[in-house]
VMD Tcl script that draws the C-alpha trace (Angstrom):
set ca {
  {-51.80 36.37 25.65}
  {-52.75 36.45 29.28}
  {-52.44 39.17 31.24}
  {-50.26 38.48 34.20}
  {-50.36 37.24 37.52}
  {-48.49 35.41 39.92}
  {-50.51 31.97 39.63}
  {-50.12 32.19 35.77}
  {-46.36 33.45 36.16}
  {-45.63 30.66 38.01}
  {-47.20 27.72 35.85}
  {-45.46 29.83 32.72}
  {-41.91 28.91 34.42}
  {-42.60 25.41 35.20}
  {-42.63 24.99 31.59}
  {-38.72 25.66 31.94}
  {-36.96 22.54 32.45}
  {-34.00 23.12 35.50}
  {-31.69 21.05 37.16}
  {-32.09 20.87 40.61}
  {-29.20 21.82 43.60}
  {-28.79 21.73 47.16}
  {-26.81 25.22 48.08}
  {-25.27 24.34 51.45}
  {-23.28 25.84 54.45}
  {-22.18 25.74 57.59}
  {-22.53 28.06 59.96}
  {-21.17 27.91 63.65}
  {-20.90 24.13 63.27}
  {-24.46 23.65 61.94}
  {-25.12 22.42 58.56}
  {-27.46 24.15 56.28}
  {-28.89 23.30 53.30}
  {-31.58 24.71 50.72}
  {-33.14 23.19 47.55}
  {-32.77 25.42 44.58}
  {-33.53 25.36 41.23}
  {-32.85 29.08 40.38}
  {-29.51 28.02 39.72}
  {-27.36 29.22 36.63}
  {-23.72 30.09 35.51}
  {-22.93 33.28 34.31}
  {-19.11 33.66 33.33}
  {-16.42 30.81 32.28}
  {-13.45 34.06 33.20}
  {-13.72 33.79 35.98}
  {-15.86 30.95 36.83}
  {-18.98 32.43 38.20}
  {-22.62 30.40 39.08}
  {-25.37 32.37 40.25}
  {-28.48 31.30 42.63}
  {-31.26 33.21 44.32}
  {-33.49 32.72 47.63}
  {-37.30 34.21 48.10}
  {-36.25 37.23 50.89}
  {-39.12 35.54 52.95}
  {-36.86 32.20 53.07}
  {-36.26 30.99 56.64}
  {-32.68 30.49 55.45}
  {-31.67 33.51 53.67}
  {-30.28 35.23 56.98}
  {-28.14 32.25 57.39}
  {-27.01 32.34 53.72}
  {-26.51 35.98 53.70}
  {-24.30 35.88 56.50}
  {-21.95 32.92 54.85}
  {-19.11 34.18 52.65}
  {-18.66 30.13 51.16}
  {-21.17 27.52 49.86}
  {-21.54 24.60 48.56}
  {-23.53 23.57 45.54}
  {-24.78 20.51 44.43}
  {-26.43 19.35 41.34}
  {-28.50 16.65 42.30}
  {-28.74 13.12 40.42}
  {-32.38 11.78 39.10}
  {-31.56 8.80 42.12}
  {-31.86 12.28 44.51}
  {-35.14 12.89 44.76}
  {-35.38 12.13 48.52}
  {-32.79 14.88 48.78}
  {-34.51 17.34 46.91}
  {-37.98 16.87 48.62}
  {-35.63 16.87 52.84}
  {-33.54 19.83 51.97}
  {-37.45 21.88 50.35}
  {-38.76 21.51 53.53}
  {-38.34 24.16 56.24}
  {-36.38 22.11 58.89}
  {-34.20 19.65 56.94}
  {-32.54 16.31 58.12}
  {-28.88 15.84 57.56}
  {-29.30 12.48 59.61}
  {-29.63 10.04 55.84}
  {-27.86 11.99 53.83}
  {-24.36 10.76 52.78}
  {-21.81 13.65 52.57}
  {-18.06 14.87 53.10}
  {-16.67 17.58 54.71}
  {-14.75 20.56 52.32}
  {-11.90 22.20 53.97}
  {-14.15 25.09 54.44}
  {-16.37 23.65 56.39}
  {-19.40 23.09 53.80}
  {-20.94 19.93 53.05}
  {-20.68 18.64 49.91}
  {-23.35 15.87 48.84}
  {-22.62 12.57 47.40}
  {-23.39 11.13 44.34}
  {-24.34 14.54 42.97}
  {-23.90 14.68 39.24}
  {-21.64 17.62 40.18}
  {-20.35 19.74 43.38}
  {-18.98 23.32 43.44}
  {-17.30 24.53 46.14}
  {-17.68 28.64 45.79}
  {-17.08 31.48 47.20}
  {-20.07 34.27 47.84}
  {-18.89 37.56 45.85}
  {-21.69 39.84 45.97}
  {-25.41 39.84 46.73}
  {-28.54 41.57 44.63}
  {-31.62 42.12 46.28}
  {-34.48 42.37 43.08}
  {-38.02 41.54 43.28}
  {-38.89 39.35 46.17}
  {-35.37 37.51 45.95}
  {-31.60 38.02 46.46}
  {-29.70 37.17 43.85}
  {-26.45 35.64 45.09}
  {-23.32 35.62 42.87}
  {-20.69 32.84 43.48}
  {-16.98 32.72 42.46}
  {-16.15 28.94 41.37}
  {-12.80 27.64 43.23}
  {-13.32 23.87 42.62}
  {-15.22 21.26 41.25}
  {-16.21 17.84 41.50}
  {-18.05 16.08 38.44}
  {-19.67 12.16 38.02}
  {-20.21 11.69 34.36}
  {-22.09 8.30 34.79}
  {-24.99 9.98 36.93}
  {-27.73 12.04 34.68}
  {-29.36 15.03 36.34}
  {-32.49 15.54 38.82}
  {-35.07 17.44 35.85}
  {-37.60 19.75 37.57}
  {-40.25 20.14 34.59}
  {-44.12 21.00 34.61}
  {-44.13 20.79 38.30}
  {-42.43 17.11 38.43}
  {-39.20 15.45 39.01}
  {-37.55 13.70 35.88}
}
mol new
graphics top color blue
foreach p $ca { graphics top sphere $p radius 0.5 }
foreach p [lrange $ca 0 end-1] q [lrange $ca 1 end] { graphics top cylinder $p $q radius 0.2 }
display resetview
């Protein structure tokens, strides 16, 4: 066994295989979004999805302040969408989405879209763990999922 560190760590997780999601807001008419893959559900009663942001993220302020969100699983077609909403000053201006009644944006084409509401917040390690209450969904059976594996998109 290696001992650990964060390099190490971080190669050990890759080895996970995860979907990947845009989380996504609005706030004060802007849209936000944020690529995630720390994405998971955690209770069927009552439908509950967790996902978590680095507290050095130059969105968590804006996500913190949100009480809805979006989130959406991203097809393996969305790669383009993964690698726009990674980058620190996303472009909504080619991506193809509608409007919940909430305000958030869902995606399209996703393999699947929650629309959630933020229920409580966790601060552990060097991320906040946010805890989402499931109010509706949206699912596309024909589409198969963006993998994040080993570092690459599958």
């Amino acid at each position: 066994m290696k001992k650990i560190s964060k390099e190490n760590f971080k190669k050990t997780l890759s080895t996970f295989a995860t979907g990947i999601t845009v989380v996504a807001t609005r706030n004060n008419s802007i849209l936000y979004g944020k690529t995630i893959n720390s994405f998971s559900a955690l209770s069927l009663s009552p439908p509950l999805v967790l996902f978590s942001l680095d507290k050095k993220s130059s969105k968590l302020k804006i996500f913190k302040e949100s009480k809805t969100v979006s989130i959406n699983i991203l097809s393996n077609k969305q790669e383009m969408i993964s690698n726009n909403f990674a980058k620190k000053n996303p472009d909504w201006k080619n991506i193809e989405y509608d409007v919940l009644k909430n305000g958030n944006p869902i995606i399209k084409n996703c393999v699947s879209n929650l629309d959630c509401k933020i229920e409580d917040k966790i601060k552990k390690g060097d991320h906040i763990i946010f805890i989402c209450k499931v109010a509706h969904v949206l699912n596309n059976n024909k589409l198969q999922p963006l993998i994040y594996y080993n570092s690459e998109f599958y």
